[in-house]
N, C-alpha and C positions, 0 to 999 in steps of 0.2 A: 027504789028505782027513780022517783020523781025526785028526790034528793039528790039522787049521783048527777042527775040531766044537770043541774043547776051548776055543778064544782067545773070548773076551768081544767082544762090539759094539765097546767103550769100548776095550779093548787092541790088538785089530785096527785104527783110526783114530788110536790112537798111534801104531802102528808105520807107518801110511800118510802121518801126517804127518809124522814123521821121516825118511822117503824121499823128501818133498817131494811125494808123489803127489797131497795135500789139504792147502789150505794154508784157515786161517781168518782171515778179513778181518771183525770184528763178528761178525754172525749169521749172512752169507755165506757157506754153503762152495764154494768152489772150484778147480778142479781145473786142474794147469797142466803142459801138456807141451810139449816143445822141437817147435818148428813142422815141422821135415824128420819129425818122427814121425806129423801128423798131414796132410799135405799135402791127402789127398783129402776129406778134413771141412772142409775152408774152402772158403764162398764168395767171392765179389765182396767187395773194399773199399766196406765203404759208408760211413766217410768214414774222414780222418784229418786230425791237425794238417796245419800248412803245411811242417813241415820233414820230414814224412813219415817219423817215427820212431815216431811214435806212432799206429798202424791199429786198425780195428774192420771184425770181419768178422761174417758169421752161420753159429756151427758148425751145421752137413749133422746133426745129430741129432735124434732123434724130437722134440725141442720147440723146435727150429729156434733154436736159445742164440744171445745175441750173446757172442762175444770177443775179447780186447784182445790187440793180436801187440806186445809191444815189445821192443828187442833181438833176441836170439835165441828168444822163450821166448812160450807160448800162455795166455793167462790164461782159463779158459773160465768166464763168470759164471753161474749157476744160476738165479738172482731178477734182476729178473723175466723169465719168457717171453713175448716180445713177439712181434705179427702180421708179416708179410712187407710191411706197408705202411707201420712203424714210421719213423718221422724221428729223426733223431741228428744232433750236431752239435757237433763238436770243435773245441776253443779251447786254446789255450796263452799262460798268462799267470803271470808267478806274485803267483798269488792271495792269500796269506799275510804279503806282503810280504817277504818273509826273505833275497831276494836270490838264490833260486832260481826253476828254472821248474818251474809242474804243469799237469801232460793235466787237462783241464777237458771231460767228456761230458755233455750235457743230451742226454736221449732223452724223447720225446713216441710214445704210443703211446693207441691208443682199445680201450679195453674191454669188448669186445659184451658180455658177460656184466651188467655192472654198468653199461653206455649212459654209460659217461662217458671223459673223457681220464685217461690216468697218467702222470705226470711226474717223472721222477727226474734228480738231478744228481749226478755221479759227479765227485769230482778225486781225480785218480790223482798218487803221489809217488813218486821213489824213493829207495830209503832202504838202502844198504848192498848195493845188487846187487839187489835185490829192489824188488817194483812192489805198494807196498799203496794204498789208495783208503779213500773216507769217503763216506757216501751219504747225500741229502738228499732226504726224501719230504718235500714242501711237503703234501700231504695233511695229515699229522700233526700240523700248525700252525695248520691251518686257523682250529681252534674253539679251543682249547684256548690255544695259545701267545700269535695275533691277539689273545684276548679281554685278554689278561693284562698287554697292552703298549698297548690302543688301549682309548679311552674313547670311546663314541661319546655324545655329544649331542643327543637328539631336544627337538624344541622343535616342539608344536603347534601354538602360534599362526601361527609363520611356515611349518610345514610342510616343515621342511628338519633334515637331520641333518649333522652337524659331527661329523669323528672324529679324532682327539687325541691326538699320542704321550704317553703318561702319563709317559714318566721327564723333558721337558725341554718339555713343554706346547703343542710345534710344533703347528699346526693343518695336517694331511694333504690333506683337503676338503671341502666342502661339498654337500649334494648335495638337492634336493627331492625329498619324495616326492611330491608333490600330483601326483592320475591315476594314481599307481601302488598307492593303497590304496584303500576305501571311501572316501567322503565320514564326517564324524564320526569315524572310526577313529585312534585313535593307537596305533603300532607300540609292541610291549611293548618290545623289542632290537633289534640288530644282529647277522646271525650271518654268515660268512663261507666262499662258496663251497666246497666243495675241487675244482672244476673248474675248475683256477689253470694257468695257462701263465708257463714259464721263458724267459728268452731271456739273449742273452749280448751286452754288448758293450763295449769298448773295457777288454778283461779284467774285467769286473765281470760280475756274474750279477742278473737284476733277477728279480723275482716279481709278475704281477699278479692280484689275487685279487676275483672275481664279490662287489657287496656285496648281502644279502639282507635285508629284514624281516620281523621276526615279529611278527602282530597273533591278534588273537582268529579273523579268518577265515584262517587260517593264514602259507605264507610266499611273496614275493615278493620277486623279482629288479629292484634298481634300473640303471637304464640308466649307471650313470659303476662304474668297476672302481678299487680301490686296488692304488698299483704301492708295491714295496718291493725296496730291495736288497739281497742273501743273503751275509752275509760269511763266508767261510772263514778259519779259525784252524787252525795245526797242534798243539791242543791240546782238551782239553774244555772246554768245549761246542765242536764243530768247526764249528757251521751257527750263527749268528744274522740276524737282521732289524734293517735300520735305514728311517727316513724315505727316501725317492729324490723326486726333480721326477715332478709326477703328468703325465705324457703318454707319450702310448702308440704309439709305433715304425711308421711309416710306411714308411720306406726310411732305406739306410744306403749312402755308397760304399765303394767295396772299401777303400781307406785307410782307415776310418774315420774321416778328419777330417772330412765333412760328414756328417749326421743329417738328415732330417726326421721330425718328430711332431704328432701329431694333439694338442690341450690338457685334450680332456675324452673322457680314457679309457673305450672303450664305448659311446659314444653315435655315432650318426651322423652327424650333420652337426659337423667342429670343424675347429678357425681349426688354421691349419699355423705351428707353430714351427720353426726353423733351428737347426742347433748347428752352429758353424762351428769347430773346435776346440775350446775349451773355454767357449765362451762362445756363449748364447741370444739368439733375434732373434724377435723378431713380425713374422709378414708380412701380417698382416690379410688374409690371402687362408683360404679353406675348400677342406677337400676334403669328398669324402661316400665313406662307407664300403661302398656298396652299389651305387657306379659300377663298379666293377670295379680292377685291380690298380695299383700303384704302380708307378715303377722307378727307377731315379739311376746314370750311367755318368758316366766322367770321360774326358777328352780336350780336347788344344787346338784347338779348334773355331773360335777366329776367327785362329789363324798366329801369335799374338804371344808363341809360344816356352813360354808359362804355363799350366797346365791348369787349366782349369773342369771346372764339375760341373752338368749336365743332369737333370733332376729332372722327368717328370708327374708328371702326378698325375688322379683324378677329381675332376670336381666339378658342382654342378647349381648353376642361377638358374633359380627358378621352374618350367617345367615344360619345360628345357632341361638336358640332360645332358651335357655336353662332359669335354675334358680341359684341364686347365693344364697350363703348361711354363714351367719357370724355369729359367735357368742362370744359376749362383751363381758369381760372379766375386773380383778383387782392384780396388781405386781405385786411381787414382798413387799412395795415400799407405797404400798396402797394405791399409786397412781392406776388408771385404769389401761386397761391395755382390749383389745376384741384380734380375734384367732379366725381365720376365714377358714372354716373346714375342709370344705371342699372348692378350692377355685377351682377357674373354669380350666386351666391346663389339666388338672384332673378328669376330667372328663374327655376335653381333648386327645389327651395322650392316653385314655383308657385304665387310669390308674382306678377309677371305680371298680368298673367292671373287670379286671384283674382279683379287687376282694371277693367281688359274687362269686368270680368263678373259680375261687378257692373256697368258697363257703357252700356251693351248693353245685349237688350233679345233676342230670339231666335226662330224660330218656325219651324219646318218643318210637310209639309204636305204629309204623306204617299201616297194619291192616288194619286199626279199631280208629285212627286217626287221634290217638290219644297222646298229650302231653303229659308227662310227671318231674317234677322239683321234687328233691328231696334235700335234707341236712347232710351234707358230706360228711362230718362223721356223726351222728346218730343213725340214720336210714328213714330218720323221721320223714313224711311226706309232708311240704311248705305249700304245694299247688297242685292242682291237675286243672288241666285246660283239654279243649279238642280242636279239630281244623279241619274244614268241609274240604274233604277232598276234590269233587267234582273241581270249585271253585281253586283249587290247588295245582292240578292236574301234572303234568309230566316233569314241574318245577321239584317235585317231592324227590324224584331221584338226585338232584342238585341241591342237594340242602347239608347248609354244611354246619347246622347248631342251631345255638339259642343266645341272643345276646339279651343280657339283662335291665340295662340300664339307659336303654333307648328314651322309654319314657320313664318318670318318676316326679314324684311329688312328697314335702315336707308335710311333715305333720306334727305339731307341737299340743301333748297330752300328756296328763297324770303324771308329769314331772321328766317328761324325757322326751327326747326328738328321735324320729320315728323318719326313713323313708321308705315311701310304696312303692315298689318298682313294678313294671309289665313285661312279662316275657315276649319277647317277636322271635318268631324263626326267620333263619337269615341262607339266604342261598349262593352259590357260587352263581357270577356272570348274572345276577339279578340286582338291580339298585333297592326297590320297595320289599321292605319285610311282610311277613305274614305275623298282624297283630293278633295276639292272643285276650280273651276276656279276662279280667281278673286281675291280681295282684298279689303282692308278697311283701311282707312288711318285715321291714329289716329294723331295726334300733341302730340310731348315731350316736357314739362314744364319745366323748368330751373328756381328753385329760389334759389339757394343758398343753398343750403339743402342735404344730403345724400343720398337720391335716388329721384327717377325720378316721375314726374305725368303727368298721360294721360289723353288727354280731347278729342273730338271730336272734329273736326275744324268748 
């Protein structure tokens, strides 16, 4: 102990990093022990590459750390401490282009303290036995770096701002503010969120950044987001920014060869793009961002050896809120072609609910309050349901059926697409159905064809 009193801060951290006990990565210090030493301080895998070399776990200590397990050996990170509900998401590509591969971590975490998101991007290399990394705070860009690279363009008369990559004069996008500021008001600037989201794909790291106006009555948030892609270098400067295609990630399938994207990043309602490999398609079809979630599996769905790629999606007409479905195919002549199963005149015009109601009959029994579905031709039963009568009351003499396809929802599994429909009873001279519990699972058919066919599974 009278020995330790005598060694310096500074000479004690030499002599710890020379035992390897604190190793410095930047500003980082972190601390790295061989994993059999630390076994009962590791949580759960919460994720790792695909070839499962490269793990992230959360060390068991008072600030609940995340760390990197690679090889044999524990990388324990310091900065930042993140919440138990933190996203992380591991890629391996190599980044740099140099002919090697690098661990690529984007962690997404919310900041109660400061009410906002924190986004870090982490590529991890190795480099002589040893695993160093290069950390990218999109924060730090926001204002400062954005401003110095992007010209924005405000122009009053048309009430639209145009923003600019300054070194090669590419126009990024355009955007109005009209309704987003006073009337008379013209915004002094352009300043740029730092409540930016990372995402990853096809080995690329993309960044899209909230755009804001500053006016005399302070600042506002425009509804369209600028997207940019984050290149990594295994040199200084290790993070820059280039131009990326402004649309903003919808779904992706597990290959990554199909993409869908929304065209006008941030806003609600936009037209859906295709990326079928390395090349874009307009489908002049919309989703809307506040129907609920997207999804895209792949399987061959109609037997001919080839796999497609199954894609809803949300979407409204007028004051109808449904789902699209596309599955994006090959032509004879390979070119890719995608089939909309079920548009929405389908459903409009009742052409769904015409197959339910050739596929299944119906019965309800007034005095037990019982519903029954059955297979129209097997006699098989698909459903039973009930309906409070009190709650029902004198409407039950006016009741003129069952309609099928009121509500319904996709479902992509074990190689097939699947919808759930809910039965409602429907009354004469009544607008509101009587919603039934429950569901009935129908199979969608995919042959190549213009719209869609349901079977019973």
């Amino acid at each position: 102990m009278k020995v330790l009193k005598k060694i310096s801060i500074a000479t004690l951290i030499i002599l710890l990093i020379s035992f390897g006990l604190i190793k410095w990565k930047g500003d980082t210090r972190v601390q790295t022990y061989y994993c059999e030493e630390v076994k009962g301080k590791i949580g759960n895998v919460l994720t790792e590459d695909p070839e499962g070399k490269f793990k992230i776990y959360r060390y068991e200590d008072a600030e609940k750390s995340i760390c990197v397990a690679w090889e044999d050996k524990l990388y324990l990170l310091s900065e930042p401490v993140v919440p138990e509900d933190v996203e992380l998401l591991a890629v391996t590509s190599d980044y740099d282009r140099d002919g090697e591969k690098e661990y690529g971590l984007i962690l997404h975490c919310y900041d109660d303290e400061c009410s906002t998101y924190q986004n870090r991007l982490y590529i991890f290399e190795e480099k002589k036995g040893e695993l160093y990394w290069n950390i990218y705070d999109p924060a730090s860009d926001t204002e400062d770096n954005f401003s110095a690279q992007i010209t924005a363009d405000i122009v009053e008369e048309t009430k639209k701002v145009t923003l600019i990559w300054r070194e090669t004069g590419e126009e990024l996008l355009e955007v109005s503010y009209e309704g987003w500021v006073e009337d008379g008001v013209c915004p002094e600037s352009v300043l740029y969120s730092s409540n930016v989201q990372l995402e990853a794909e096809r080995g690329r790291f993309y960044l899209t950044v909230p755009i804001m106006l500053k006016s005399e009555d302070g600042e506002v948030q425009l509804p369209r987001k600028l997207k940019l892609e984050i290149i990594y270098q295994d040199s200084i400067p290790n993070f820059s920014a280039r131009p990326a295609k402004q649309l903003e990630s919808i779904a992706i399938s597990k290959d990554e060869l199909v993409a869908a994207y929304g065209a006008s990043p941030g806003t609600t309602y936009q037209s859906i793009v295709l990326r079928i490999g390395d090349d874009f398609y307009d489908t002049e079809l919309e989703w809307h961002t506040d129907y609920g979630e997207a999804a895209m599996e792949q399987a061959d769905y109609d037997g001919d050896g080839l796999t497609e790629t199954a894609f809803f999606y949300p979407y409204g007409v007028a004051s109808f809120a449904g789902q699209g479905l596309l599955v994006i195919d090959q032509s004879e002549n390979g070119k890719p072609v995608w089939t909309e199963l079920f548009p929405s005149e389908a459903w409009v015009q009742g052409m769904v609910e015409e197959q339910c109601q050739k596929l299944l009959d119906w019965k309800i029994d007034k005095e037990t309050g019982k519903v029954y579905v059955t297979d129209a031709f097997s006699g098989k039963e698909v459903f039973s349901g009930s309906y409070d009568k009190k709650e029902m009351g004198a409407d039950i003499e006016k009741l003129e059926g069952i309609l099928f396809t009121s509500v319904y929802s996709y479902v992509l599994e074990e190689g097939k697409i699947y919808m759930d429909i809910s039965p409602v009873i429907v009354f004469e001279q009544r607008v509101v159905p009587y919603y039934l519990e429950g569901s009935i699972r129908m199979e969608v058919v995919y042959k190549g064809k213009e719209e869609g066919i349901l079977r019973l599974p």
